[in-house]
SEZAPA-855605 format. One record per atom (N, C-alpha, C): residue in one letter; x, y, z. Coordinates in steps of 0.05 Angstrom, whole numbers, plus 5000, padded with zeros to 4 digits. Example, Ala and Ser with C-alpha at 12.3 -4.5 7.8 and 13.67 -1.06 7.14 Angstrom:
BEGIN
a526448865156/a524649105156/a526449345156/s525749555142/s527349795143/s525850015157/
END
This chain:
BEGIN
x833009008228/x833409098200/x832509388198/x834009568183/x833209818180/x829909898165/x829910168174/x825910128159/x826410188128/x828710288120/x827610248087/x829510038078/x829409828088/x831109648078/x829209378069/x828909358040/x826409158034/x826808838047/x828508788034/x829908548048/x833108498054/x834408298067/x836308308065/x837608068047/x840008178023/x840508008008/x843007908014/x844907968022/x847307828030/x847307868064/x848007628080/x848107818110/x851007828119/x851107958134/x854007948150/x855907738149/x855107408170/x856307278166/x856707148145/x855207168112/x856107118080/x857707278078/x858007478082/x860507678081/x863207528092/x863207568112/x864907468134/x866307178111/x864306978116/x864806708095/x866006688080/x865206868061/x865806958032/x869407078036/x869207348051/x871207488050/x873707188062/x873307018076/x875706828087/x876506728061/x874906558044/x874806438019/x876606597996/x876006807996/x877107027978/x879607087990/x879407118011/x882707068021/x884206958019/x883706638021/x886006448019/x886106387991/x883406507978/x884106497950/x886806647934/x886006897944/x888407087925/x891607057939/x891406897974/x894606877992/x895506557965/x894006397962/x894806267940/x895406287918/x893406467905/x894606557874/x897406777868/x897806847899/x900807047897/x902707057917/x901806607918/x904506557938/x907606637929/x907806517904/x910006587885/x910806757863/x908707007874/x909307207852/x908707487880/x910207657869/x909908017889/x907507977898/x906808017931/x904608057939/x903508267924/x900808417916/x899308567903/x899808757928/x898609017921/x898109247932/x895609307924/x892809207940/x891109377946/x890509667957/x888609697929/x887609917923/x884109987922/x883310057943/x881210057951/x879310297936/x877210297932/x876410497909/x874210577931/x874510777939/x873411037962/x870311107949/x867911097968/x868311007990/x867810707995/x866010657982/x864310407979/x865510087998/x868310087980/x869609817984/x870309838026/x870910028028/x871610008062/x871409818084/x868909788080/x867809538108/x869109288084/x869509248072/x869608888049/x873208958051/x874409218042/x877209218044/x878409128073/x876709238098/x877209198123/x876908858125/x875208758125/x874508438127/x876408368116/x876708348083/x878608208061/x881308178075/x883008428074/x886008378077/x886208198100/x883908168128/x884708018145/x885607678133/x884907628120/x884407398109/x886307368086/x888607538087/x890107498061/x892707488069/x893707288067/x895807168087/x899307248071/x899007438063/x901307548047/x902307748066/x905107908061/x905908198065/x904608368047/x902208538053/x900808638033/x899908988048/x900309078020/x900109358019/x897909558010/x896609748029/x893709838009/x895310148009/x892310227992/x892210557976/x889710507979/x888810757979/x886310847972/x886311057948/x883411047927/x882911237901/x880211327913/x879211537905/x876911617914/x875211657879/x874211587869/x873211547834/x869811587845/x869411737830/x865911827827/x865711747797/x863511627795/x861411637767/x857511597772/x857611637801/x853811647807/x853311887813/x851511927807/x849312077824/x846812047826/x846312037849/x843811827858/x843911557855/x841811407849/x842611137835/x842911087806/x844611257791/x844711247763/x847911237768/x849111117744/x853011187734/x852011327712/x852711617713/x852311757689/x855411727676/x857211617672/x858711557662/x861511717659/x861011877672/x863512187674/x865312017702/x867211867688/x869211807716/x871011997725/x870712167752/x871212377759/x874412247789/x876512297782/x878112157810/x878812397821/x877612337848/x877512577873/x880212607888/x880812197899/x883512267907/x884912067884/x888512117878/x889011907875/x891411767896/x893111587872/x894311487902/x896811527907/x898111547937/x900011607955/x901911607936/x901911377926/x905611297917/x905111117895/x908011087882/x908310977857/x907310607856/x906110557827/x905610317834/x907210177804/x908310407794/x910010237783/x911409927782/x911609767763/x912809507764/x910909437790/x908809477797/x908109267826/x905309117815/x904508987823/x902108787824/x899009007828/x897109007831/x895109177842/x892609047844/x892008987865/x889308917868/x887209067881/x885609177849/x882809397858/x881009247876/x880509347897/x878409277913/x876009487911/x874709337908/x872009467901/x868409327914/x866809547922/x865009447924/x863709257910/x862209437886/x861309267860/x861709407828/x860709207820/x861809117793/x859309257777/x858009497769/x855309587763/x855509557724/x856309807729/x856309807698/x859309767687/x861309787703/x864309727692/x865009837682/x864210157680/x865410427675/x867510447684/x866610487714/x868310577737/x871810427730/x871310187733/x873009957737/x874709977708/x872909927689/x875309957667/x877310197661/x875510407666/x877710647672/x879810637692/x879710547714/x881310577738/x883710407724/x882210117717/x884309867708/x887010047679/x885410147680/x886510287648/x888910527661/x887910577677/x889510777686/x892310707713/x891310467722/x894010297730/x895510207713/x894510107688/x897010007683/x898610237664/x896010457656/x898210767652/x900310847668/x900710817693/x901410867718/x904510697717/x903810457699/x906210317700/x906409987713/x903709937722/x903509667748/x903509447721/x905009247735/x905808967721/x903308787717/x901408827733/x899208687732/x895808897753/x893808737744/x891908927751/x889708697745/x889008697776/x887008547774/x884508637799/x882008537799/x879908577820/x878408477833/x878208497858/x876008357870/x874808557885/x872108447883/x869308547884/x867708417900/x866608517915/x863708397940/x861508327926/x861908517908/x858508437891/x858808407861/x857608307851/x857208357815/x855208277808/x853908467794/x851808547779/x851308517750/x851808357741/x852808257709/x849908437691/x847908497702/x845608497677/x846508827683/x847308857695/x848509257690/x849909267674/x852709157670/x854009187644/x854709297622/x855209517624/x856409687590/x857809617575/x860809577591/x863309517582/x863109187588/x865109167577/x867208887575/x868708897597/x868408807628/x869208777644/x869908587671/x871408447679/x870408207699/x871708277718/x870308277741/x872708097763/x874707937769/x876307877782/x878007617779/x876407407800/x876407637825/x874907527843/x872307607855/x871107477862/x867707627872/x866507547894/x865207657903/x864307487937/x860607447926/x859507587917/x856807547905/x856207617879/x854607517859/x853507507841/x850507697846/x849107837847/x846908007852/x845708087828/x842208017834/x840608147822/x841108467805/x840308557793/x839608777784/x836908947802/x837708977823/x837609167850/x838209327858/x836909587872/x838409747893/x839809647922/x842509627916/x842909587939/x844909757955/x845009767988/x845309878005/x846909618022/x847709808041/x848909718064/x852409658057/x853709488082/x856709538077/x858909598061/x857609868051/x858210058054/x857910178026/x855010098017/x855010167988/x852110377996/x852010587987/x849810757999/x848010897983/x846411037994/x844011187968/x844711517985/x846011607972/x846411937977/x847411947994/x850211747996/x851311668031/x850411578053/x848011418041/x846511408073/x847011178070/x846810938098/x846110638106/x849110558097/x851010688095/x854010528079/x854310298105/x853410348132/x853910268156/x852810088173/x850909998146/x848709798154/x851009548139/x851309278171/x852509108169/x851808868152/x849708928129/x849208648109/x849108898087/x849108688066/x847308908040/x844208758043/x842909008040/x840408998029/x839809168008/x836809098003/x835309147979/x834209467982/x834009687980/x833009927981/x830309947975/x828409967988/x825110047988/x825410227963/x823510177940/x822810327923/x822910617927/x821010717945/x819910887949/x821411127967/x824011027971/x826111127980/x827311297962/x827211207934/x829311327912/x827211437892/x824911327888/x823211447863/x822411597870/
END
């Protein structure tokens, strides 16, 4: 375990678990409708987008968005999009892949701005959610964990970019960030 890593709250193989589950979840919910086009929200979701699609038994299509609203461990609320995406998603399905679910800034803007974009449907799944962060009015469709109101780190959620590479999430040592 890394040294500022307090504990570990989800590990690898719950990932792993989780991400199969969530897979045959969403290859079922869009046996009979347009596979979705995942859309991965940069950087965070990466290692959970890499796992997920293995497990999603469709013809399925990603993009990547690159969307800032932290700095440090705060969402100061300024949703800033760095990249957006390749190609049209017009009339298509979209499924935001995303780390976590914090305050639902992030997410409701993006959601808002697919279906500006033109997409028939818009939906998300998420590795983590954090419900007592909360601003907005926002859900997941799908979620792989439910989490404390924590700092957390690891695959691939980071504090000033660091630990995104650490293979579980954990909890961030206090004394790291204050």
């Amino acid at each position: 375990m890394n040294k500022d890593v307090a504990r570990i709250l989800v590990s690898e193989d719950e990932i792993i678990r989780r991400s199969i589950e969530l897979g045959k979840q969403i290859s079922e919910d869009y046996k009979d409708k347009k596979a979705p086009i995942l859309v991965a929200l940069l950087k965070g979701s990466v290692p959970f987008l890499a796992e997920l699609m293995k497990h999603i038994e469709l013809d399925i299509e990603y993009d990547f968005m690159d969307v800032s609203s932290y700095e440090g461990t705060e969402s100061i609320g300024d949703i800033r999009i760095l990249k957006d995406l390749d190609r049209s998603i017009r009339g298509e399905n979209v499924l935001l892949v995303e780390d976590i679910v914090d305050t639902g800034r992030t997410l409701k803007t993006v959601k808002k701005l697919m279906k500006d974009k033109g997409a028939s449907d818009v939906k998300i799944v998420s590795l983590l959610d954090k419900p007592d962060r909360r601003v907005v009015d926002i859900q997941a469709e799908y979620v792989g964990f439910i989490i404390p109101n924590e700092f957390v780190i690891g695959y691939g959620l980071d504090f000033n970019q660091k630990y995104r590479n650490l293979p579980y999430v954990g909890v961030l040592k206090e004394e790291c960030y204050k």
